[in-house]
DSSP file (Angstrom, degrees, kcal/mol; ACC not computed):
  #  RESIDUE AA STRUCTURE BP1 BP2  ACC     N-H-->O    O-->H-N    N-H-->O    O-->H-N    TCO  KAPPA ALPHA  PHI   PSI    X-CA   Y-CA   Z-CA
    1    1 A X              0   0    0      0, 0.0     2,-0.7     0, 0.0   103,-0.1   0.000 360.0 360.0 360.0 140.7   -3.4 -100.3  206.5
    2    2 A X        -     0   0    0    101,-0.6    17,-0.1     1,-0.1   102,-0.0  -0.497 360.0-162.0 -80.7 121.6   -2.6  -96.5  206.8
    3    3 A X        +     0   0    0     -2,-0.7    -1,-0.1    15,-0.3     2,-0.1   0.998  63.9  27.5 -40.1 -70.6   -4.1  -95.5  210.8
    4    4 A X        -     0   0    0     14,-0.4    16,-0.3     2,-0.0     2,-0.3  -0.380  57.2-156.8-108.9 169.5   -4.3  -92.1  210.4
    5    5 A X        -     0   0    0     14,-0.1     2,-0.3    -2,-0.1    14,-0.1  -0.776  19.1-173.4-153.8 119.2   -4.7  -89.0  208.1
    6    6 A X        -     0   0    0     -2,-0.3     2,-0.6    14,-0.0    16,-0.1  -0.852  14.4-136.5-115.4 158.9   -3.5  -86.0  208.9
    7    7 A X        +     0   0    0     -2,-0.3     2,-0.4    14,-0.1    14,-0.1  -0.826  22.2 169.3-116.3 148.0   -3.9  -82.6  207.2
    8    8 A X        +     0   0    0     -2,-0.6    14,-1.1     1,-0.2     4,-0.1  -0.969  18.0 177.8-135.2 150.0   -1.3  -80.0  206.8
    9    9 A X        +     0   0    0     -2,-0.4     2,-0.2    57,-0.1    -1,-0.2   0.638  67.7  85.4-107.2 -35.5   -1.4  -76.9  204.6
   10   10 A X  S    S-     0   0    0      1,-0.2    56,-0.1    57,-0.1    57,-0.1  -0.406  95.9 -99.7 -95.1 131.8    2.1  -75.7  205.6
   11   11 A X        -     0   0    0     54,-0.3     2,-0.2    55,-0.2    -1,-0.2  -0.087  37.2-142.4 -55.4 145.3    4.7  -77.2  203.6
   12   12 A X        -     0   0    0      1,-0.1     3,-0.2    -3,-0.1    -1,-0.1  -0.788   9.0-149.8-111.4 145.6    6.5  -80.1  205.1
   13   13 A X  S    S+     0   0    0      1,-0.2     2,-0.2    -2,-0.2    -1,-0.1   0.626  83.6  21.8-117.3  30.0   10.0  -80.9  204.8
   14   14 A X  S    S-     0   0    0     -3,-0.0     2,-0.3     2,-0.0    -1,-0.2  -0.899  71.8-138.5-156.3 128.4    9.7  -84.5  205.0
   15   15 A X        -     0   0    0     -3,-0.2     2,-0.5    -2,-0.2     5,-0.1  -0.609  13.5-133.9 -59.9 116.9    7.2  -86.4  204.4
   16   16 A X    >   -     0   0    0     -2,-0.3     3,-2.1     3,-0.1    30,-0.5  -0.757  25.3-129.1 -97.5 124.6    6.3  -89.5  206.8
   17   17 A X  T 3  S+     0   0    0     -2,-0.5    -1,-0.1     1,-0.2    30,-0.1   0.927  97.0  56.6 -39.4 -62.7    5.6  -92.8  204.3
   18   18 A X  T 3  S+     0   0    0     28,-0.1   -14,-0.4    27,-0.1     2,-0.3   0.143  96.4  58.8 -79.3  21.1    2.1  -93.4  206.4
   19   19 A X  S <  S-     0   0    0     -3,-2.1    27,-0.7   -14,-0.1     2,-0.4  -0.991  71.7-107.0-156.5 155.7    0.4  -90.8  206.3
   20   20 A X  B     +A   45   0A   0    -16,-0.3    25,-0.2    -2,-0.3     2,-0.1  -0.799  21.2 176.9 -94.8 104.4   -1.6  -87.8  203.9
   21   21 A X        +     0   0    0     23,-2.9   -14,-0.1    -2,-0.4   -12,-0.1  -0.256   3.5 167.5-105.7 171.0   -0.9  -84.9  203.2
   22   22 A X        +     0   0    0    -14,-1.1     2,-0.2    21,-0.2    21,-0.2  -0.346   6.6 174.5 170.7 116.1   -2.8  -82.2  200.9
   23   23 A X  B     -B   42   0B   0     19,-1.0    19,-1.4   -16,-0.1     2,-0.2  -0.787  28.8-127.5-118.0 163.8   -2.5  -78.5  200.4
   24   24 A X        +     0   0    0     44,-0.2     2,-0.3    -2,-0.2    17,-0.2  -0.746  32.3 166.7-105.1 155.1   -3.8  -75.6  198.2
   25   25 A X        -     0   0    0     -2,-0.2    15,-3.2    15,-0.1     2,-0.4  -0.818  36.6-118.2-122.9-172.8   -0.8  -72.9  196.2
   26   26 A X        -     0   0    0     -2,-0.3     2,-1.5    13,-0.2    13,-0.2  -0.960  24.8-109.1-131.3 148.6   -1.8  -70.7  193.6
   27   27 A X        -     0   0    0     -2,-0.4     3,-0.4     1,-0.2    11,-0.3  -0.711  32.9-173.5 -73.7  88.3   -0.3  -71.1  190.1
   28   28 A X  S >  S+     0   0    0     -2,-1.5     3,-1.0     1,-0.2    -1,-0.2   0.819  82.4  55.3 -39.4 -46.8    1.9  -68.1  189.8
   29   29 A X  T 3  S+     0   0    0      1,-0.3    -1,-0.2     8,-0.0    -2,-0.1   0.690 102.9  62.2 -74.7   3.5    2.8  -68.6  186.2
   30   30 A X  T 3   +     0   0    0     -3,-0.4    -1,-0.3     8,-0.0     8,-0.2   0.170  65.2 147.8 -92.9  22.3   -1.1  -68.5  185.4
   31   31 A X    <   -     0   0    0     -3,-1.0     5,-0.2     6,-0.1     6,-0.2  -0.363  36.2-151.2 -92.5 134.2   -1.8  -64.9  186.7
   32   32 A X    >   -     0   0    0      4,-0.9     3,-1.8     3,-0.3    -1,-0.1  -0.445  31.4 -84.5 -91.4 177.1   -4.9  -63.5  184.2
   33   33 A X  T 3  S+     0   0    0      1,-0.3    -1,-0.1    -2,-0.1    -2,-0.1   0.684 123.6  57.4 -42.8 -33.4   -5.5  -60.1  183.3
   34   34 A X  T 3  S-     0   0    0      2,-0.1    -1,-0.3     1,-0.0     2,-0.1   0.682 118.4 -99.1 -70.9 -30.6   -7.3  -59.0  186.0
   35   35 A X  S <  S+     0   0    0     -3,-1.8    -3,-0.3     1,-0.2    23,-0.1  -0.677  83.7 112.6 125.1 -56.5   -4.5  -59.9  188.7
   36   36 A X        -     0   0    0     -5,-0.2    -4,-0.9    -2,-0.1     2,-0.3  -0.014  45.6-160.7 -74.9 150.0   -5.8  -63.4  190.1
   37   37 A X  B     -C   58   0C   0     21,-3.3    21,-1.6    -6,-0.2    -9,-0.1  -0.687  27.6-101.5-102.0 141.8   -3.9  -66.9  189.6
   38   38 A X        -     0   0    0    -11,-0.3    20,-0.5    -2,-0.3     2,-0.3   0.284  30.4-126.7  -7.6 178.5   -5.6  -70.4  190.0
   39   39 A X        -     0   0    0    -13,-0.2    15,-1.7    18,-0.2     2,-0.6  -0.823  17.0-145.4 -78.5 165.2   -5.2  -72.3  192.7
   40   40 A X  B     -D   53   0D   0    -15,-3.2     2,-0.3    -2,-0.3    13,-0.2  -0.857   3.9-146.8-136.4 139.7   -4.1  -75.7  192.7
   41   41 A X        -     0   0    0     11,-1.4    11,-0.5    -2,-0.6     2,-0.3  -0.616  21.9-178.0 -68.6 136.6   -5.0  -78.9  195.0
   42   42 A X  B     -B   23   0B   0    -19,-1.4   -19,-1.0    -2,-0.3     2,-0.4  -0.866   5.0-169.8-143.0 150.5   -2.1  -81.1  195.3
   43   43 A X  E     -E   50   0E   0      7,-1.5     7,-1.4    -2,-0.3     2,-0.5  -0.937   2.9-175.5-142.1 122.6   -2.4  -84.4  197.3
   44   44 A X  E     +E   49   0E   0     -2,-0.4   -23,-2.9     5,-0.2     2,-0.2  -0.936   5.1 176.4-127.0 141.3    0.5  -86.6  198.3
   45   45 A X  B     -A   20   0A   0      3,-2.1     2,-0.5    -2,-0.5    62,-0.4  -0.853  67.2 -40.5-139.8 105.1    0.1  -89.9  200.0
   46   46 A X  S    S-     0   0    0    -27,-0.7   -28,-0.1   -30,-0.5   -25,-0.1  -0.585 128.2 -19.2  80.1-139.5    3.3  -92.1  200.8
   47   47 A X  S    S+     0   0    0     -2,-0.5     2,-0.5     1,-0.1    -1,-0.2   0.193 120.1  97.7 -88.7  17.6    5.4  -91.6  197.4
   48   48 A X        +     0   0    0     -3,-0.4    -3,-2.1     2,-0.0    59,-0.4  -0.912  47.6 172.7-142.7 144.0    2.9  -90.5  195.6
   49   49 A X  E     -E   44   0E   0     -2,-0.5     2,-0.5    -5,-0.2    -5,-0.2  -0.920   5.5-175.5-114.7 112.6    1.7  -86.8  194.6
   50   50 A X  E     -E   43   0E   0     -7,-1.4    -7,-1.5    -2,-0.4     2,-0.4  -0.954  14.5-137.0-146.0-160.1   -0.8  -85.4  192.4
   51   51 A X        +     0   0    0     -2,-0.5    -9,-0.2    -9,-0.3     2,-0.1  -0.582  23.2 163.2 -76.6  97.8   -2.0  -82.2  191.2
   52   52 A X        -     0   0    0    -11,-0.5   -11,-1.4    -2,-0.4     2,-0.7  -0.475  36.9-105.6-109.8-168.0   -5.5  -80.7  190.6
   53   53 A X  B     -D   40   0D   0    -13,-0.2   -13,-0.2    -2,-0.1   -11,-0.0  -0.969  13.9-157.1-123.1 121.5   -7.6  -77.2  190.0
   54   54 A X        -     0   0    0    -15,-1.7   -14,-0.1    -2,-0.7    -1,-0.1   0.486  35.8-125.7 -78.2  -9.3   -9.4  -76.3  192.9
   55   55 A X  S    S+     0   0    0    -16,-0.6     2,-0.2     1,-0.2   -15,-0.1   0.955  75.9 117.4  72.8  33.7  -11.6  -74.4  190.3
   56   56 A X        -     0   0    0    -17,-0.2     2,-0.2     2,-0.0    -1,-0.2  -0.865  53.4-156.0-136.3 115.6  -10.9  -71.4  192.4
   57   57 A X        +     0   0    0     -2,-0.2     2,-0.3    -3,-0.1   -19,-0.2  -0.460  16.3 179.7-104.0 146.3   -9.1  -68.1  191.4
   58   58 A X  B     -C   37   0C   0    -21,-1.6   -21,-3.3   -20,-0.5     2,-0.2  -0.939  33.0-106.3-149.3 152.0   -7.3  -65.7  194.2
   59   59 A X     >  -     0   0    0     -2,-0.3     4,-0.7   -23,-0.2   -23,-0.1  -0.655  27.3-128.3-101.0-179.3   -5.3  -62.5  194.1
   60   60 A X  T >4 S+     0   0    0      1,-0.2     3,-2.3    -2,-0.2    -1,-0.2   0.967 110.4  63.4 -77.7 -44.6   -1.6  -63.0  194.7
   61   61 A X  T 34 S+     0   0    0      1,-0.3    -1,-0.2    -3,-0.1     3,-0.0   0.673 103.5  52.5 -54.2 -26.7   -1.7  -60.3  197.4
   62   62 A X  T 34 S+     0   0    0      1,-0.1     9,-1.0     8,-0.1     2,-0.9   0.765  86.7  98.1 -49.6 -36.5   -4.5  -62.6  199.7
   63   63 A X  E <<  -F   70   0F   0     -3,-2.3     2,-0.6    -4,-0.7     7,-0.2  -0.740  62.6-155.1-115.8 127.1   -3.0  -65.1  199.8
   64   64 A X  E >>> -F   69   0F   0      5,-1.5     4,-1.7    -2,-0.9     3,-1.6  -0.663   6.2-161.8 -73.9  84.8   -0.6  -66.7  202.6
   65   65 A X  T 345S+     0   0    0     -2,-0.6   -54,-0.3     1,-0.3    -1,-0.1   0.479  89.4  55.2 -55.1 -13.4    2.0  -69.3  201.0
   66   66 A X  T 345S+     0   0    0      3,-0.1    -1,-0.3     1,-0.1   -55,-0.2   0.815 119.1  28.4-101.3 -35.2    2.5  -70.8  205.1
   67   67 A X  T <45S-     0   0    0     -3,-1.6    -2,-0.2     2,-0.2    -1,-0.1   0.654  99.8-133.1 -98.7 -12.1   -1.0  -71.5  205.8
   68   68 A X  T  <5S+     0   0    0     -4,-1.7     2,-0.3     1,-0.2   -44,-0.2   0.805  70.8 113.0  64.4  24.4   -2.2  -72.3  202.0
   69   69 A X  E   <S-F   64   0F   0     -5,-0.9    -5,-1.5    -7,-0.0    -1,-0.2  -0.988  81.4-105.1-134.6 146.8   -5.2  -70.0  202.7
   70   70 A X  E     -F   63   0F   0     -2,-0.3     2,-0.2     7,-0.3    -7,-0.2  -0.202  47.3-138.2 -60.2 166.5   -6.5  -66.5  201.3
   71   71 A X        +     0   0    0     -9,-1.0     6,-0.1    -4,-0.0    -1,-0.1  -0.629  63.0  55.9-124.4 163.3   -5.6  -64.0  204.5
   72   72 A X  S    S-     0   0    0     -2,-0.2   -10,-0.0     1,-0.2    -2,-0.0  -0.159  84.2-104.5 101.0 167.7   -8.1  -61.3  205.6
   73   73 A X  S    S+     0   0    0     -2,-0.1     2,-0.5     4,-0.1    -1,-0.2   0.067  71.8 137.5-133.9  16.6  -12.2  -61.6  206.7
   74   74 A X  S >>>S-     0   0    0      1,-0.1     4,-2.0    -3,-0.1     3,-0.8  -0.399  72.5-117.5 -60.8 133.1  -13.4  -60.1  203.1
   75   75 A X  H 3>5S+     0   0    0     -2,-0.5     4,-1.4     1,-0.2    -1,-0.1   0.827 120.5  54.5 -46.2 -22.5  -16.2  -61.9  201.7
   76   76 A X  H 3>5S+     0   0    0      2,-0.2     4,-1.2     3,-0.1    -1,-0.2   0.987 114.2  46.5 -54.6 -54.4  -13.7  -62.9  198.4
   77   77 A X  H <>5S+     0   0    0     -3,-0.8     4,-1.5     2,-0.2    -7,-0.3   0.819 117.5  43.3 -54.7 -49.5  -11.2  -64.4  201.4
   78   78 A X  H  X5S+     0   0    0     -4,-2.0     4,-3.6     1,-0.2     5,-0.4   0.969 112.8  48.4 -44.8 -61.8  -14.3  -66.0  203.0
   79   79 A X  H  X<S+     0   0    0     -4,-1.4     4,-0.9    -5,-0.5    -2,-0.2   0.779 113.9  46.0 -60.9 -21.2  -15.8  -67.4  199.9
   80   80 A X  H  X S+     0   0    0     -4,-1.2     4,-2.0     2,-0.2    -1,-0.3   0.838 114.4  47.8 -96.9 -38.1  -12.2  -69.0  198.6
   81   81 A X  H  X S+     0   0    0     -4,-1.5     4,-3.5     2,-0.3     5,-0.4   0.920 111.7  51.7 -72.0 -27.1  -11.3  -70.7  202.2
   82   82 A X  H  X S+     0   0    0     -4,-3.6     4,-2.4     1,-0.3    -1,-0.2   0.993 113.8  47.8 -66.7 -52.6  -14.8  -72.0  202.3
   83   83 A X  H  X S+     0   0    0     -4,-0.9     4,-0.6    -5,-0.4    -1,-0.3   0.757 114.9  39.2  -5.7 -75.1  -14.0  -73.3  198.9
   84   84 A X  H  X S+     0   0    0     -4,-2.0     4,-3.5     2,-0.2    -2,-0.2   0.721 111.7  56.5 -95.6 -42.6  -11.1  -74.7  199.6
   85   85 A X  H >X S+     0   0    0     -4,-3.5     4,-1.6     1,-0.2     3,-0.5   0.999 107.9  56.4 -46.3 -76.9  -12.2  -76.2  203.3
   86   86 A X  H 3X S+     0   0    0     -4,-2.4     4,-1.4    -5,-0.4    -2,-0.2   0.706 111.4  40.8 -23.0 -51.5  -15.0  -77.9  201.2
   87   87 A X  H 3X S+     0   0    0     -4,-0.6     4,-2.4     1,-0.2    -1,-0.3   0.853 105.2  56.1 -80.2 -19.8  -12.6  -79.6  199.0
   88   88 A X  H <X S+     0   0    0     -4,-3.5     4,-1.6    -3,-0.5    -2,-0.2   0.716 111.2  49.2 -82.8   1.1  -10.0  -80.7  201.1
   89   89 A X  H  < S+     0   0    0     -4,-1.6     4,-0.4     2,-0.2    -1,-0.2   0.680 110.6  51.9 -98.1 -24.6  -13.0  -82.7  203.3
   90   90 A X  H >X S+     0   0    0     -4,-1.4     4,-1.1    -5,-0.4     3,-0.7   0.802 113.1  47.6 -69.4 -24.5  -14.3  -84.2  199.9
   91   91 A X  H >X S+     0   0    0     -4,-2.4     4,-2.9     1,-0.2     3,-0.7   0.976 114.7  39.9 -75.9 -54.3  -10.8  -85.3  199.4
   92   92 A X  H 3X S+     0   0    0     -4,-1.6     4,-0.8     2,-0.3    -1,-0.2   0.187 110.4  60.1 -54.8   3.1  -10.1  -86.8  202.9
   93   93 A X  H <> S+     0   0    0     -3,-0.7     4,-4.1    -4,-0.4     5,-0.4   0.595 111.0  46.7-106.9 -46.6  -13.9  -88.5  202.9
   94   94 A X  H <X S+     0   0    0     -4,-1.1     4,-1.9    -3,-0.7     5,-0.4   0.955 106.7  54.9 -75.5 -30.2  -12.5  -90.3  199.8
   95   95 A X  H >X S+     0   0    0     -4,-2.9     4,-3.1    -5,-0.2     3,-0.8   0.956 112.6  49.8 -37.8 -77.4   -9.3  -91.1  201.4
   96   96 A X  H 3X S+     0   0    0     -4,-0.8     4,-0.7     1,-0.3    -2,-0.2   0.709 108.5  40.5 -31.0 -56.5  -11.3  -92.5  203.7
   97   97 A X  H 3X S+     0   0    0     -4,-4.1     4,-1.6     1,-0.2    -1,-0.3   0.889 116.9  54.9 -61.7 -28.4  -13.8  -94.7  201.9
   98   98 A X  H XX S+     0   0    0     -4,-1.9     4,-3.0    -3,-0.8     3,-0.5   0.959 108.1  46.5 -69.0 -40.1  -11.0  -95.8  199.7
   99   99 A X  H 3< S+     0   0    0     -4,-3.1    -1,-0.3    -5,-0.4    -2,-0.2   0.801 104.4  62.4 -74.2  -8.6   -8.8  -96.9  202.5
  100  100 A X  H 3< S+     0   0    0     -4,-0.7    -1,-0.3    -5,-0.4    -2,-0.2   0.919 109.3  41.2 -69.7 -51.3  -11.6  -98.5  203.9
  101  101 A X  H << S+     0   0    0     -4,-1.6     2,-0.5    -3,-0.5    -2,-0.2   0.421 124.4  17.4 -72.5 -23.5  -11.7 -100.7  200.9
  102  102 A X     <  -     0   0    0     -4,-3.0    -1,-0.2    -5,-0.2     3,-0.0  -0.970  69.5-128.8-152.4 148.3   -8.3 -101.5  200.2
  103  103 A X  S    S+     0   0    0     -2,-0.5  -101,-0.6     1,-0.1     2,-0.3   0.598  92.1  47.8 -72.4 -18.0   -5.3 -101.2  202.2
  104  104 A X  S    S-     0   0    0   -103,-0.1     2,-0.4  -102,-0.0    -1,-0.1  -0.985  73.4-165.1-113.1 126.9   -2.6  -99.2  200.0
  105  105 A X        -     0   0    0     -2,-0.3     2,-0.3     4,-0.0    -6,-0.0  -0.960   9.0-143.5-109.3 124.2   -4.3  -96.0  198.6
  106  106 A X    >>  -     0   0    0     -2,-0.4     3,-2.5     1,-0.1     4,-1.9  -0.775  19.5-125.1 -61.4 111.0   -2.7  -94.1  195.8
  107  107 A X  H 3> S+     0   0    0    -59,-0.4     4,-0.8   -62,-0.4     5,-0.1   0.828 121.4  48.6 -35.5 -39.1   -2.9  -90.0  195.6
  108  108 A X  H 3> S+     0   0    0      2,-0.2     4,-2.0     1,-0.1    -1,-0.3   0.884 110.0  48.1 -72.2 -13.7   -4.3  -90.8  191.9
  109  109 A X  H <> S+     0   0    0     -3,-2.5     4,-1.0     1,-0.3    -2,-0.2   0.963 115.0  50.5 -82.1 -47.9   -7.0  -93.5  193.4
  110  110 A X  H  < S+     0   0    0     -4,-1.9     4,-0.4     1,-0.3    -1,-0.3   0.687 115.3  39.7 -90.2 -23.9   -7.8  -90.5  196.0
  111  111 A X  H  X S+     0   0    0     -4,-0.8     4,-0.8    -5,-0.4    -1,-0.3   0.702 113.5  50.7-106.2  -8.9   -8.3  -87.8  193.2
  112  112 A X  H  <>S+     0   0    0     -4,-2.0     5,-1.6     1,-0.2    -2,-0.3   0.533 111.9  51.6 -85.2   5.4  -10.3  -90.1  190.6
  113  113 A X  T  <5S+     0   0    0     -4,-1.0    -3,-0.2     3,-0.2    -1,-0.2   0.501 112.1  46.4-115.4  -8.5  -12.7  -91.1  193.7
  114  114 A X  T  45S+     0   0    0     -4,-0.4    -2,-0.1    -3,-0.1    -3,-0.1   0.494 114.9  47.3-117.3  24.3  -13.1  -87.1  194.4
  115  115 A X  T  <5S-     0   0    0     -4,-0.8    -2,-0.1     2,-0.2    -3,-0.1   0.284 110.5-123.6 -74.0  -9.8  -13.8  -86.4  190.8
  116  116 A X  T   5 +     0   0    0      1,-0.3     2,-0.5    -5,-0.1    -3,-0.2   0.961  60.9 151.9  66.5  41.6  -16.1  -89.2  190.6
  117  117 A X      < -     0   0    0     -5,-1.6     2,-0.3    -6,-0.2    -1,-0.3  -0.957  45.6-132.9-101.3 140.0  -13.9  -90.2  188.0
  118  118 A X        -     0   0    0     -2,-0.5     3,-0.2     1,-0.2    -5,-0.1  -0.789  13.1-157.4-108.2 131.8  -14.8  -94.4  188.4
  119  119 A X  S    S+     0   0    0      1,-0.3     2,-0.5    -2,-0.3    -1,-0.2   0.931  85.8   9.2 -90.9 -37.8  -11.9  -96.8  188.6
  120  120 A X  S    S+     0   0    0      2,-0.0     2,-0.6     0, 0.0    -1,-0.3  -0.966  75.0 179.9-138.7 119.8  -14.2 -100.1  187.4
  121  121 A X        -     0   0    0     -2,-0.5     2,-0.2    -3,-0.2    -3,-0.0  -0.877  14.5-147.7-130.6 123.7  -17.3  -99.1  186.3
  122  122 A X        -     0   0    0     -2,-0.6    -2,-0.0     1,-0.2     0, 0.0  -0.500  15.0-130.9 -72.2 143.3  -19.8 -102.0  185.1
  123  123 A X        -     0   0    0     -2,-0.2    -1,-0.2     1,-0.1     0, 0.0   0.128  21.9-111.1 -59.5-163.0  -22.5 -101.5  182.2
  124  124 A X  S  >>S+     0   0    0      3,-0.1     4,-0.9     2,-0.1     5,-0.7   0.354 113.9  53.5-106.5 -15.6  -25.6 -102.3  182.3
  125  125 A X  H  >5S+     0   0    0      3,-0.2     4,-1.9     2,-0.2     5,-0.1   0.940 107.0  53.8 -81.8 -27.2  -25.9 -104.9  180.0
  126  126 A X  H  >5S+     0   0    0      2,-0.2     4,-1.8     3,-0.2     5,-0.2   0.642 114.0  52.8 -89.6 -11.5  -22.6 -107.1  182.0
  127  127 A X  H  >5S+     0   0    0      2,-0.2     4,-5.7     1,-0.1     5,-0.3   0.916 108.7  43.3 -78.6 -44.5  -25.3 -106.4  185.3
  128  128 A X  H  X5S+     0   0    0     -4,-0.9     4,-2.4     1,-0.2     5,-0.3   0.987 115.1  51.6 -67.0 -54.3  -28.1 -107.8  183.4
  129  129 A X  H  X<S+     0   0    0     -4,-1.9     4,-1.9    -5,-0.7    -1,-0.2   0.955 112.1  51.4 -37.2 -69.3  -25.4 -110.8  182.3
  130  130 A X  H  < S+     0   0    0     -4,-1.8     4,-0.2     1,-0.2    -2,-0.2   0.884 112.4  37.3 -25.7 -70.1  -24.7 -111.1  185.8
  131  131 A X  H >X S+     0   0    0     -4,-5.7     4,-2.5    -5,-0.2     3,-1.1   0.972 108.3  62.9 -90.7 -17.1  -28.0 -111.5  187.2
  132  132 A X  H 3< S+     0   0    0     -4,-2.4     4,-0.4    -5,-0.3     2,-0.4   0.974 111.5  43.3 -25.7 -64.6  -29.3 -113.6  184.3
  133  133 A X  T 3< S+     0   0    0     -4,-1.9    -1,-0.2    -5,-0.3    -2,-0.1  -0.065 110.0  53.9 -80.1  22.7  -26.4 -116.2  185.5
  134  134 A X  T X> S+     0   0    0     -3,-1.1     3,-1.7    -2,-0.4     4,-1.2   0.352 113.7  41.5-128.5 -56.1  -27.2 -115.8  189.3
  135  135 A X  T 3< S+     0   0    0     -4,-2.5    -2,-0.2     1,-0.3     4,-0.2   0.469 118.0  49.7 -92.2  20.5  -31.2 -116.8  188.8
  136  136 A X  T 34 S+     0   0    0     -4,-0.4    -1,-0.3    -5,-0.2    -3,-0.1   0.391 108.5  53.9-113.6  13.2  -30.2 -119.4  186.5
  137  137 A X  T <4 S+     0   0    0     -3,-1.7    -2,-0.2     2,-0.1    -4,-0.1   0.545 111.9  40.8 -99.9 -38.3  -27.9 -120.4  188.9
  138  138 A X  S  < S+     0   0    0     -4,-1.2     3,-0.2     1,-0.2    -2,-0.1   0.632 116.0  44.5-102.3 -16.8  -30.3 -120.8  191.5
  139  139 A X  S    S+     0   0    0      1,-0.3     2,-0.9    -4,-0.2    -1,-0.2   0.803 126.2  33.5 -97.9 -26.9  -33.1 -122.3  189.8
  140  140 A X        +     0   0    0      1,-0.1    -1,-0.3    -5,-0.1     4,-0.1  -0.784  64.0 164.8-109.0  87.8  -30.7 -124.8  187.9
  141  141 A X        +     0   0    0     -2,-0.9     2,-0.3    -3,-0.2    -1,-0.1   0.557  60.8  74.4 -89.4  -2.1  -27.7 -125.8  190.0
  142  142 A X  S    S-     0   0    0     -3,-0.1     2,-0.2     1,-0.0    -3,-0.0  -0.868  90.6-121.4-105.3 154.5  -26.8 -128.5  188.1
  143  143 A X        -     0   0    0     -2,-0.3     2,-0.3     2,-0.0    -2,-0.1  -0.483  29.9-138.1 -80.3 143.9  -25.1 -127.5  184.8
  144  144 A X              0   0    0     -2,-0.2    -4,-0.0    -4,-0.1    -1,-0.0  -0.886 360.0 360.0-110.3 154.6  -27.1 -129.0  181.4
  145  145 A X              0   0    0     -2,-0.3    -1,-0.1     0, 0.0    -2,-0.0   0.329 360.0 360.0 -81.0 360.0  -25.5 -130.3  179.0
């Protein structure tokens, strides 16, 4: 089971197998008319990395490729680290729960669980199947023929 999880924004140049990384860049090639680029999420755990939209836009000229955060105390600068703080503790609270539940956690497992995207998600009709065959279990424990 992975111990620990630590976070680093500053680019690493090696990666330790057991442990989680996840930093913001901004999408260079993206830049819109106005002068600010995307950012992008990316989250690697063990040998596997990937890539999301932090659904937050920066100019180029904020922002500090070593720390992976807008520079500066301007309310934009504020309002995008707060942003960005915000997500990278919904990602690492689903690291968490996930690891909780199973012992090797995947970087996709860790971004469909802070999309809410759901890895096994039951209806409602296979619940109602379910408990049908649970109180019919339990008022008839022997099987009829």
């Amino acid at each position: 089971m992975i111990s620990s999880i630590t976070v680093n924004f500053v680019t690493c140049k090696r990666v330790n197998y057991d442990r989680s990384e996840s930093k913001f860049l901004p999408k260079r090639n993206e830049e819109k008319a106005d002068g600010p680029v995307p950012v992008l999420g990316r989250i690697r755990i063990g040998r596997s990395m990937v890539q999301l939209s932090a659904k937050v836009s920066v100019s180029v000229s904020l922002w500090d490729t070593k720390s992976g955060r807008a520079t500066g105390k301007s309310r934009t600068a504020l309002s995008i680290n707060t942003s960005l703080n915000k997500i990278c503790v919904a990602i690492h609270s689903a690291y968490r729960d996930l690891s909780v539940k199973k012992e090797n956690v995947s970087a996709g497992e860790v971004k469909s669980a802070f999309q809410g995207i759901a890895s096994q998600q039951d209806t409602l009709v296979k619940y109602y199947e379910a408990h049908n065959q649970h109180f019919l279990n339990s008022f008839y424990p022997y099987k009829l023929a």
